[in-house]
N, C-alpha and C positions, 0 to 999 in steps of 0.2 A: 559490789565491785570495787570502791573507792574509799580506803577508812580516808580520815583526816590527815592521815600526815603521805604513807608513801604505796599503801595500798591500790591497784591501780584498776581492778575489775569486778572478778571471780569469784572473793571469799562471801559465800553464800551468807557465812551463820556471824557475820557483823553487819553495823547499821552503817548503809553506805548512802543516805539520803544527803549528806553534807559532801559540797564539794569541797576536795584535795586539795593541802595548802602546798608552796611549794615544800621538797625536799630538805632534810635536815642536813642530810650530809650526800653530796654526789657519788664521791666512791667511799665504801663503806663495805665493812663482811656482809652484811643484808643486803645492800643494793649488789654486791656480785652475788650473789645468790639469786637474786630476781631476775640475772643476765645470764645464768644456766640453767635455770630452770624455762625462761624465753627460749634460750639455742635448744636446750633436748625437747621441750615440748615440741617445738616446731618441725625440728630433725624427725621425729617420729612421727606427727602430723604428716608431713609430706610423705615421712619415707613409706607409711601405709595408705595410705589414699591416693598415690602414684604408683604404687606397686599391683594395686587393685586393678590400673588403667594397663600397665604393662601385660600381669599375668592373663586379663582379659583378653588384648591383642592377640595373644602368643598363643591362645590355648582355644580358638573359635568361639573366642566371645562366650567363654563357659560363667564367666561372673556377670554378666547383664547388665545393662545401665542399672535396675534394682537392686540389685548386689554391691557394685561400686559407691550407689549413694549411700548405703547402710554403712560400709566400712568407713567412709569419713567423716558419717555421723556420730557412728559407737566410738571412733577414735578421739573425734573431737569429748565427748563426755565421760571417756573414761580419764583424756588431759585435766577436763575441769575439774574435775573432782581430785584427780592427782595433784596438780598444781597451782591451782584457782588461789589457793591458801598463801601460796610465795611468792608466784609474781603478777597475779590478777589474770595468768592465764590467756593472754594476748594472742600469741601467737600470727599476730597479722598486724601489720605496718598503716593499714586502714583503719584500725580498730584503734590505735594508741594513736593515733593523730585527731579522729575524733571526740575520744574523753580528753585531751590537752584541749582541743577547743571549746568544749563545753568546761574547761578548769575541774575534770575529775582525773587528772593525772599529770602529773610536774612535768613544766613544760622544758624544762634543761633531760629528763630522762630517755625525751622521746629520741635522741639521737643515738643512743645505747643500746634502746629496745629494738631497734629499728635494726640497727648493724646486727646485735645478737639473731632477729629474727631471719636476717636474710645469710646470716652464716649457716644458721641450721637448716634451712631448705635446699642452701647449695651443696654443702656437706650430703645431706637425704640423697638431691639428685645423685651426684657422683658416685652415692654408695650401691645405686643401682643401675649406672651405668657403668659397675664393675662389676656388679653379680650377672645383670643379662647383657653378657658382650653378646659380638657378633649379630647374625639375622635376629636372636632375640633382646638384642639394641633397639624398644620403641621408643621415640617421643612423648613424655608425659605431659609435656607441659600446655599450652594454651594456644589454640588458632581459631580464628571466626572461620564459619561452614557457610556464613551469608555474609552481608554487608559489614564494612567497617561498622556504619550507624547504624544496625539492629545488632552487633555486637555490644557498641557501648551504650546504645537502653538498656537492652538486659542485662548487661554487669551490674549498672544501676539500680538495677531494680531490683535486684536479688542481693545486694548489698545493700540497700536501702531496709529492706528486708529482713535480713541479716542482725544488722545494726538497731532496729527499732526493738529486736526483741529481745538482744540481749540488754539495753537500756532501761527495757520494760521489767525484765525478771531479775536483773543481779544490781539494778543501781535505785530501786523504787521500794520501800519498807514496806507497801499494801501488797507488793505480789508474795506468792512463795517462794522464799528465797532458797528453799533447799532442794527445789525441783529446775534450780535455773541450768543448770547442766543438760538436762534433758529438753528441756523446752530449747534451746542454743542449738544441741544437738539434731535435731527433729526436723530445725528450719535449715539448718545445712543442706538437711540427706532432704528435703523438699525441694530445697533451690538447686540441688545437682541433679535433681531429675528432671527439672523442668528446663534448665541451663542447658547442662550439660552436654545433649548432642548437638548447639548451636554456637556454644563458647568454649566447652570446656569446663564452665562454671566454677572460675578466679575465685571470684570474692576477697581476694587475697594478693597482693602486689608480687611478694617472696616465690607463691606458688607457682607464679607465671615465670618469676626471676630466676627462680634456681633452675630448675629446667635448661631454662635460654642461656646460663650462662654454659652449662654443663654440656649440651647438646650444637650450641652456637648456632640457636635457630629464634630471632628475633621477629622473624614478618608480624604484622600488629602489635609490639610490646606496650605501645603507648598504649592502645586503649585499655590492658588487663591493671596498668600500673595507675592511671588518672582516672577511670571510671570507679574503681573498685575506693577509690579515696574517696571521690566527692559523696557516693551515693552514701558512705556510712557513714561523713561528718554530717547529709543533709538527714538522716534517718534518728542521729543523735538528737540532733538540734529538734527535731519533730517530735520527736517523745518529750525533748523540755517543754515541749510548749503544752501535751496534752495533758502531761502530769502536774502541773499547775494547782493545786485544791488552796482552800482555806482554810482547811481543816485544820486541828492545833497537833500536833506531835503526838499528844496525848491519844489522840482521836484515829490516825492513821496508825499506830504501831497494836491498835486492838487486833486489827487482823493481817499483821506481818507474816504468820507461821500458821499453817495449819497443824501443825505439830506440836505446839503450843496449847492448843485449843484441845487436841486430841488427850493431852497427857491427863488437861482438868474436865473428863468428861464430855467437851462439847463444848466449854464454857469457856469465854471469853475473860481472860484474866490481864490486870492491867501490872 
């Protein structure tokens, strides 16, 4: 997820076990590259994982809660793999506030990332609150079905969730790192099924923001914007603790890559 210098997630096939020192340069041809590749990944994150919830409404429920969490899963993994390489693949304001507090992402970037990410969700919404005007005008965005506070547990916890495993698969040398796109993706389309008909299933601060700005429908915004933060700084910070070894560098990068292992037979090459 995080080289050394301004790497800040996603790039599978680097050694991200070192945390991010700050940035070399603030604006820079690479760093605006990592704030368009933020805006379009997000733009298209939202605009098909909202368009899944729209075309569902509109056409009796033909895509299924099963269908809509598949679309935001495969969207999100075909991002990571698209983008993961340029800008760590963020695409959520939750997600770069917790590697800046765990020091695997410069903490002067996160105000960039953050604007870029919520321009591209608002841009998404708009774009489909001008393809389905009129009665096929729905709501994509975020409302509790129950209590304020069984909303913001389960934000929590599905962000919590969220967070632990992309910490686990794209910032730890012992996982495989070139299956973390999938494994990211999996827990998404898991936590929208299990979310979903009670929140909405956020995870994501933008996802709830662009929506509300677009549609000017705010009721709970706090909770999709402050749960969805804490639960992935506290999910970060839980992976720091259990990924803790003694082990020497030497010893953990034996088994970084299954595909390593596969090219020499089986064998474990150092």
């Amino acid at each position: 997820m995080a080289s050394i210098t301004n790497e800040a997630v996603l790039d599978v096939s680097k050694d991200s076990s070192q945390p991010c020192q700050d940035s070399d340069s603030y604006v820079s041809v690479p760093f605006l590259q990592k704030l368009i590749a933020e805006l379009v990944g997000t733009y298209f994150l939202i605009f098909v994982g909202c368009a899944s919830i729209i075309v569902n409404k509109n056409n009796d429920n033909v895509v299924t809660l099963p269908g809509i969490a598949i679309v935001w899963g495969l969207a999100l993994v075909v991002l990571i793999y698209s983008l993961g390489h340029i800008s760590g693949a963020h695409f959520n304001p939750a997600v770069t506030i917790a590697f800046a507090t765990t020091k695997r992402f410069p903490l002067l970037q996160v105000p960039a990332y953050i604007s870029a990410q919520l321009l591209g969700a608002t841009l998404a919404s708009g774009t489909l609150k001008l393809i389905f005007s009129g009665k096929h005008d729905q709501f994509s965005g975020n409302l509790a079905s129950g209590s304020n506070l069984q909303a913001f547990v389960l934000e929590f916890i599905v962000t919590f969730f969220l967070m632990f495993t992309i910490s686990g698969v794209a910032t730890d040398n012992r996982a495989i790192g070139e299956l973390a796109g999938i494994a990211i993706g999996s827990t998404l389309l898991v936590n929208v099924i299990i979310s979903g008909p009670i929140t909405g299933a956020s995870m994501n601060p933008v996802r709830s923001l662009g929506p509300a700005f677009v549609h000017n429908e705010y009721t709970g915004i706090w909770i999709f914007i402050v749960s969805p933060i804490l639960g992935a700084v506290a999910g970060a910070w839980a992976y720091n603790t259990v990924r803790y070894t003694n082990k020497s560098v030497r010893e953990i990068t034996k088994s970084a890559s299954f595909l390593k292992e596969a090219g020499r037979g089986g064998r474990q090459v150092v």
